[in-house]
C-alpha positions as a Markdown table, in Angstrom:
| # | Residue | x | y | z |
|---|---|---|---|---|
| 1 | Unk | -5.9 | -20.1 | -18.7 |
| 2 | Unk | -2.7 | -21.4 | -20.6 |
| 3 | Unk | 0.8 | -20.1 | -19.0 |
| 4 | Unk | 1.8 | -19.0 | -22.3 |
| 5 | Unk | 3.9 | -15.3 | -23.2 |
| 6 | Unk | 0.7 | -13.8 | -25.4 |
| 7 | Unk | -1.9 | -14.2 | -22.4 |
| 8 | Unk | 1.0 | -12.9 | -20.0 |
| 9 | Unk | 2.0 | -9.5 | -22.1 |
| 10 | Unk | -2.5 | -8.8 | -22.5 |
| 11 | Unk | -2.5 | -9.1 | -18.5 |
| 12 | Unk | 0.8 | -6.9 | -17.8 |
| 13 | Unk | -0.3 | -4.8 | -20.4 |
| 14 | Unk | -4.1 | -4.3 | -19.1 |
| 15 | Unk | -2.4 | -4.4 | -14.9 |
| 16 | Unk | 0.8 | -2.6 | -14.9 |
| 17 | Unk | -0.7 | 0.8 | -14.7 |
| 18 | Unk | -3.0 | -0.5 | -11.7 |
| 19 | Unk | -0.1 | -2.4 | -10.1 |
| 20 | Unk | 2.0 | -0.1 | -9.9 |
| 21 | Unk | -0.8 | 3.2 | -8.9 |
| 22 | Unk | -1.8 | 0.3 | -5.8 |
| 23 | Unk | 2.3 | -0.1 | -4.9 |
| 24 | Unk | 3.1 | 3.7 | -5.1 |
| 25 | Unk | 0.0 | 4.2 | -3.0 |
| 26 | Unk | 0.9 | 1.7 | -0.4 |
| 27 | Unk | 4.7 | 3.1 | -0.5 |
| 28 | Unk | 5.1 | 6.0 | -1.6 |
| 29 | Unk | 8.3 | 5.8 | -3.4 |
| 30 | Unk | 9.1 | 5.5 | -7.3 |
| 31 | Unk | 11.3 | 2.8 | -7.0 |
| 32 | Unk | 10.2 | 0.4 | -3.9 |
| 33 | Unk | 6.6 | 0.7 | -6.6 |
| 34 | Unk | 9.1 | -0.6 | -9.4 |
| 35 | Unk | 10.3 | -3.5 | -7.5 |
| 36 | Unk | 6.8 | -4.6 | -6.3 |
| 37 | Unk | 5.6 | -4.3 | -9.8 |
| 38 | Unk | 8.2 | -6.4 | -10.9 |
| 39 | Unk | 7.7 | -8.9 | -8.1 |
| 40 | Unk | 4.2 | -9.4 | -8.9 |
| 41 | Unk | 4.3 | -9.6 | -12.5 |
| 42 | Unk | 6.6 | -12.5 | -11.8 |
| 43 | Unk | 4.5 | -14.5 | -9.3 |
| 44 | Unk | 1.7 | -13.8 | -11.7 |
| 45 | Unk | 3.4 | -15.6 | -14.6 |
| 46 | Unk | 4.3 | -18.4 | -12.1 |
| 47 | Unk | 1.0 | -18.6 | -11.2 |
| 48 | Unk | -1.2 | -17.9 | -13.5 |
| 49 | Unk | -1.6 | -21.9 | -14.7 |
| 50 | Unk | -3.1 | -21.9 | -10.9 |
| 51 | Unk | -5.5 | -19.2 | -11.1 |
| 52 | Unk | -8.8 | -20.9 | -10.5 |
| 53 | Unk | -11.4 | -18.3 | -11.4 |
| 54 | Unk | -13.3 | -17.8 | -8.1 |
| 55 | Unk | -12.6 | -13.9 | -8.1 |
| 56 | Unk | -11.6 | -11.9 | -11.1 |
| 57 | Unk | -8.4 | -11.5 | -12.6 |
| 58 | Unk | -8.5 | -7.6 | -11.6 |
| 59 | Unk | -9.4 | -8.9 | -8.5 |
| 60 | Unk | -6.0 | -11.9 | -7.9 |
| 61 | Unk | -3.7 | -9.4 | -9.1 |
| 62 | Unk | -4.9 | -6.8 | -6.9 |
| 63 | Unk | -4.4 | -9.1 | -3.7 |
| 64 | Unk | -1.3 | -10.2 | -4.9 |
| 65 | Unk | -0.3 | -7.0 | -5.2 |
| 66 | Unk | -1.5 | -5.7 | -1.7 |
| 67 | Unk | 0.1 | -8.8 | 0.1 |
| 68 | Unk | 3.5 | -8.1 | -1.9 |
| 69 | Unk | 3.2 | -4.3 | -0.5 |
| 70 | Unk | 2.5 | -5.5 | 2.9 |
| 71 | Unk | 5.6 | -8.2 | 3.2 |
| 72 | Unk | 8.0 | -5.0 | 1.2 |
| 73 | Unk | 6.6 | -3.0 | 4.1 |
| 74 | Unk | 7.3 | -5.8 | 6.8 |
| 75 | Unk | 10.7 | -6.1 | 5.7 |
| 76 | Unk | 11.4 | -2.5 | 5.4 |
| 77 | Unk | 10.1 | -1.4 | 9.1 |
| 78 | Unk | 12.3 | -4.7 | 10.0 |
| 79 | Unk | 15.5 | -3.4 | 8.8 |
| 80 | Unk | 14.9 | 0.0 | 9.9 |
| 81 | Unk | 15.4 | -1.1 | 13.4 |
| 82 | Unk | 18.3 | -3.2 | 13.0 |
| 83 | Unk | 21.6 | -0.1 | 13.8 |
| 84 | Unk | 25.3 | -0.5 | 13.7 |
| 85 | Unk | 26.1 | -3.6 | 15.6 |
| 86 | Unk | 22.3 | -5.3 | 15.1 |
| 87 | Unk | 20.9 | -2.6 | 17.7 |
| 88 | Unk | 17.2 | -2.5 | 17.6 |
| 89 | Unk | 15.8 | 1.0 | 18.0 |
| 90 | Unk | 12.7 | 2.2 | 20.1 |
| 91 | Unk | 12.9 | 5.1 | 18.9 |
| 92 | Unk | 9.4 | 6.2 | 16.6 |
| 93 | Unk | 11.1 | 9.0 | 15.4 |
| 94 | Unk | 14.0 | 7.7 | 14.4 |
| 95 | Unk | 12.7 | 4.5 | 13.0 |
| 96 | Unk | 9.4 | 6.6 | 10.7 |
| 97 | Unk | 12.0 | 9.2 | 9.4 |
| 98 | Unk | 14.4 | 6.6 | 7.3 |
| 99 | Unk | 11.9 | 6.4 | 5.0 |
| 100 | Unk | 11.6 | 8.3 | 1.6 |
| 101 | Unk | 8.8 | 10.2 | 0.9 |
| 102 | Unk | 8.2 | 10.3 | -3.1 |
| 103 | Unk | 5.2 | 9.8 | -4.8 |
| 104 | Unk | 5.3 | 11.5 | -8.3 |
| 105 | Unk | 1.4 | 12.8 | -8.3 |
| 106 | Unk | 2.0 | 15.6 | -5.7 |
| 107 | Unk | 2.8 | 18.5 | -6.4 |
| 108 | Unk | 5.7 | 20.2 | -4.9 |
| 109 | Unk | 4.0 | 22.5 | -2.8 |
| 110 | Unk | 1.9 | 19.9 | -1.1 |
| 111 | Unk | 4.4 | 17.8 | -0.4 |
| 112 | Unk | 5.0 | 18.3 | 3.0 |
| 113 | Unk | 1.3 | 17.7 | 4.1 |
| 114 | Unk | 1.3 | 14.7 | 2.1 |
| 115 | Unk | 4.1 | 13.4 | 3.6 |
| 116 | Unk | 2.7 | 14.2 | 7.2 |
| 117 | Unk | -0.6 | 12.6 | 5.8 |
| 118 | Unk | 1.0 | 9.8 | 4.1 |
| 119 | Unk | 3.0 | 8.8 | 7.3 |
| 120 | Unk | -0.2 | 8.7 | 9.7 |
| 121 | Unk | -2.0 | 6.7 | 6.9 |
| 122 | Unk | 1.6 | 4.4 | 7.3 |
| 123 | Unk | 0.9 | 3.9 | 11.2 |
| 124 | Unk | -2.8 | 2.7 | 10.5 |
| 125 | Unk | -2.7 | -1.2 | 11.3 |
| 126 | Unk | -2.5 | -2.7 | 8.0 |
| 127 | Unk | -6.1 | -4.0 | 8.0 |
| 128 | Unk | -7.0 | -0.8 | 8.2 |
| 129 | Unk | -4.3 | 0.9 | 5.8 |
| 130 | Unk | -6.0 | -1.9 | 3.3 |
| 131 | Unk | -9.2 | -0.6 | 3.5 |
| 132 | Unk | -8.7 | 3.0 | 3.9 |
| 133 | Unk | -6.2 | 3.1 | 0.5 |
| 134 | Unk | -8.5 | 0.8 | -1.9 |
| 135 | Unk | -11.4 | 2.7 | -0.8 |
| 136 | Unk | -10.8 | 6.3 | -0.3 |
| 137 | Unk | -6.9 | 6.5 | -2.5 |
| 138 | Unk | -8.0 | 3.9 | -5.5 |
| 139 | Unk | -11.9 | 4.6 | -5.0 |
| 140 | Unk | -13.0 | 1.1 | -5.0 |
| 141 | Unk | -15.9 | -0.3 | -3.9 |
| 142 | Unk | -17.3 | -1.8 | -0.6 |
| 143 | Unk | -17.7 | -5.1 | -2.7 |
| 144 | Unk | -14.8 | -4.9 | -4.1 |
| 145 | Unk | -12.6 | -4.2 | -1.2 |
| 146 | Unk | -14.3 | -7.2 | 0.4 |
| 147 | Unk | -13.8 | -9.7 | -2.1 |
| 148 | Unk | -9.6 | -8.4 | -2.2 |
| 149 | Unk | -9.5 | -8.4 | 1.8 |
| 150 | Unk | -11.7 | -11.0 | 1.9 |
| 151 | Unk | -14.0 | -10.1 | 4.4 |
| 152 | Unk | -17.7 | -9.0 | 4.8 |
| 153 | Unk | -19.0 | -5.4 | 3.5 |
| 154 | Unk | -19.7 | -4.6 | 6.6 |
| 155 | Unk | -16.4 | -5.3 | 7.8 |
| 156 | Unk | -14.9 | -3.7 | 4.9 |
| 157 | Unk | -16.9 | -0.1 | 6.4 |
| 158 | Unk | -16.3 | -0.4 | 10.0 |
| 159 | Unk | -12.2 | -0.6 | 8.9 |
| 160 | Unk | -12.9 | 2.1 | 7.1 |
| 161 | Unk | -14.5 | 4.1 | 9.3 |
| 162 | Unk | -12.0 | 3.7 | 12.0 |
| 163 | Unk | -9.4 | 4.2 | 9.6 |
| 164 | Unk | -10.8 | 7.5 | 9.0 |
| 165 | Unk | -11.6 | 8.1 | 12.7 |
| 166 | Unk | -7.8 | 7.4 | 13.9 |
| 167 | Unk | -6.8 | 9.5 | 11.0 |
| 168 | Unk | -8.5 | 12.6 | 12.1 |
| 169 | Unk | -7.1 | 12.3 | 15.5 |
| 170 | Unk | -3.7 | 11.9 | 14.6 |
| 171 | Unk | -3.7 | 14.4 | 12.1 |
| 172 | Unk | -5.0 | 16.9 | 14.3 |
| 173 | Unk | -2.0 | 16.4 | 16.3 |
| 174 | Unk | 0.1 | 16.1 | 13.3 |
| 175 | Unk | -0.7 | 19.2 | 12.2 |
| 176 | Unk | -1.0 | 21.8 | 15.2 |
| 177 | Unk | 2.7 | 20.2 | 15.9 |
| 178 | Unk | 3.5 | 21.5 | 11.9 |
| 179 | Unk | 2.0 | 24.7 | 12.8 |
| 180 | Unk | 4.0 | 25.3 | 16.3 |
| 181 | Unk | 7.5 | 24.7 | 14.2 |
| 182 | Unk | 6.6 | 27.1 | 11.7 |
């Protein structure tokens, strides 16, 4: 594929929806989804002379996009513990509540459980938060999900299901906690 500015504006064109929909997913916050989307358009035009053509297009761009997600989210959660002075804190809690919750697709009145579900999802080891958002948020595929991860199908399900397991455990907890403040 030649690195040129037509083939670039077809694939930002054709990806920025799904780029963006996979960042806002993964972060939950208009702008953080901006500045992946940026970032990955731009190593995607860097790139894209190196593409070789072993997966798909859809299927580079979404990895790209995931691994960008996962190093925003690395460095976020990093400088969340760093306080006044370059304290670390222990503190759960404290360090889960700096974030922002703000994803544009929910509606006002379910914010609040989205929030509480969005920030159990968040505590998923990422393997898991991988598999459980490309399969269950952006409704791909087993094959799919493995050839992005890359890992088996039956790899892909077991993450899945204990994704879905942890989940239900946690959010039980979640929400009887929800319920008492209420």
């Amino acid at each position: 594929m030649l690195n040129n500015s037509n083939v670039f504006e077809k694939i930002y064109t054709e990806y920025k929806v799904l780029v963006y929909n996979v960042a806002l997913n993964y972060l939950q916050n208009t702008e953080d989804a901006e500045e992946i989307m940026q970032d990955v358009f731009v190593l995607v035009y860097q790139s894209l002379d190196k593409f070789n053509h072993k997966s798909s297009l859809k299927t580079w761009i979404y990895r790209i996009t995931i691994n960008k997600c996962l190093d925003f989210i690395k460095y976020k959660n990093s400088q969340k513990r760093w306080f006044i002075f370059g304290k670390k804190s222990n503190n759960d809690y404290e360090i889960q509540h700096l974030s922002n919750f703000e994803h544009p697709g929910i509606a006002l009145e379910n914010k609040e459980n989205a929030k509480i579900l969005f920030g159990v999802i968040n505590q998923l080891p990422e393997n898991q938060k991988t598999a459980f958002v490309l399969s269950k948020v952006d409704g791909m595929s087993n094959s799919d999900i493995s050839e992005i991860m890359k890992i088996s199908i039956s790899a892909v399900e077991s993450l899945v299901f204990r994704a879905k397991s942890s989940l239900k455990e946690k959010l039980s907890h979640q929400f009887e906690q929800y319920h008492k403040k209420k």
